[in-house]
N, C-alpha and C positions, 0 to 999 in steps of 0.2 A: 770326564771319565765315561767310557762306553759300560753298557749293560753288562757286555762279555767281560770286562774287566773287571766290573765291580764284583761280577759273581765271583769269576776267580780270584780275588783278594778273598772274600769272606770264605770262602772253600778251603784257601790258604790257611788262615787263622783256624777256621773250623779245626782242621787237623792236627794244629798247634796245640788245640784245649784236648784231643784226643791222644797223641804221641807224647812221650815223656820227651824230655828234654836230650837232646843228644843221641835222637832216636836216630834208629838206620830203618825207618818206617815199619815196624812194628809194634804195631797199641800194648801199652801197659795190659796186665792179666785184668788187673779191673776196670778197665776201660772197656773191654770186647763185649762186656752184656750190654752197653752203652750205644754201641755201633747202629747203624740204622742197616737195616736189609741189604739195600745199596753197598754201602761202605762195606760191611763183612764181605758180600759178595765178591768183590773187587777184592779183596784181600786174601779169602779162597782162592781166586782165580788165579793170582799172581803170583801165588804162595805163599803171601806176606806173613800170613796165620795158616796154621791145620785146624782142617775141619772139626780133629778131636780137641784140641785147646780152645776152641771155641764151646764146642758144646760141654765140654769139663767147666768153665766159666762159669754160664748158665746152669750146670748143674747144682754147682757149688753155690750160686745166688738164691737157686733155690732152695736148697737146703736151710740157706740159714736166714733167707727171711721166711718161709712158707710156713713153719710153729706160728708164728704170729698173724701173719697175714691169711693163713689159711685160703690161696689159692688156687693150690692145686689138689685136688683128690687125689687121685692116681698119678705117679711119678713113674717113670719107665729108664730109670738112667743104668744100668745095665744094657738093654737095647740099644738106647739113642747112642751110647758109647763106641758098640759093636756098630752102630749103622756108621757113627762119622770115620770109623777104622776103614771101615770099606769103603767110603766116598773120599777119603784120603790117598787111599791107594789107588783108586780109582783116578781122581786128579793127577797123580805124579806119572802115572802108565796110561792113560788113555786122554788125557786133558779136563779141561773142564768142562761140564755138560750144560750149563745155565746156571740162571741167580738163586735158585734154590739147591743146586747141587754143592750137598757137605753145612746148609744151615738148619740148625736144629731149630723145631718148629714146636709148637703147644697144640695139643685139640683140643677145644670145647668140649667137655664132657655129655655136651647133647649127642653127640655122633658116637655110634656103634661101634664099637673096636674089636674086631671078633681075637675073643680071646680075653680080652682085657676088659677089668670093671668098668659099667658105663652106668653111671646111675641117675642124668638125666639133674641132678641137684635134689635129688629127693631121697629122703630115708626112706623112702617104699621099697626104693631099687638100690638099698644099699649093700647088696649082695650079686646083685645081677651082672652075668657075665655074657657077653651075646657069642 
């Protein structure tokens, strides 16, 4: 068995643990926070998925682990909602613009958000909006 083939069997399968059974290639809703950059990308691009059910996913992951996990400070899903509306539209009238285009992303709260609480992980700055 060549390289090229062995990848594409595991690629094959890969997908198999990702698509529900009887899929017409679209990931189950809980599968898509599971996706790797790559794969959502590809699934954007194609149309497989929208931008917004994806980021809806993730929102929704967030929500109901972050009580406990506590890893996100600041959440912005109002925004991120409105940006995947427009990177949606965007895809279906203008194409697709690359592998980040329509994937909802996280920042580290070290980085400056003007506008947005940025508190660096400290209660000093737990008010601080740049």
């Amino acid at each position: 068995m060549s390289r090229r083939v062995f990848i594409k069997s595991a690629l094959t399968g890969a997908a198999g643990s990702v698509l529900p059974e009887g899929s017409t290639g679209r990931p189950a809703a809980t599968a898509l926070t599971a996706l790797s950059l790559t794969e959502a990308a590809q699934l954007v691009r194609h149309r497989k998925i929208s931008p917004v059910e994806l980021t809806q996913a993730c929102v929704d992951r967030i929500e109901r682990l972050n009580p406990r996990l506590n890893a996100f400070i600041t959440v912005t899903a109002e925004s991120a909602l409105a940006s995947a509306r427009i990177a949606e539209a965007e895809v279906g009238r203008d194409g697709w613009k690359g592998p980040l285009h329509g994937i909802p992303i996280a920042l580290k709260d070290l980085l400056d958000t003007a506008g947005l609480r940025t508190t660096a992980g400290s209660a000093l700055f737990k008010e601080r909006i740049p």
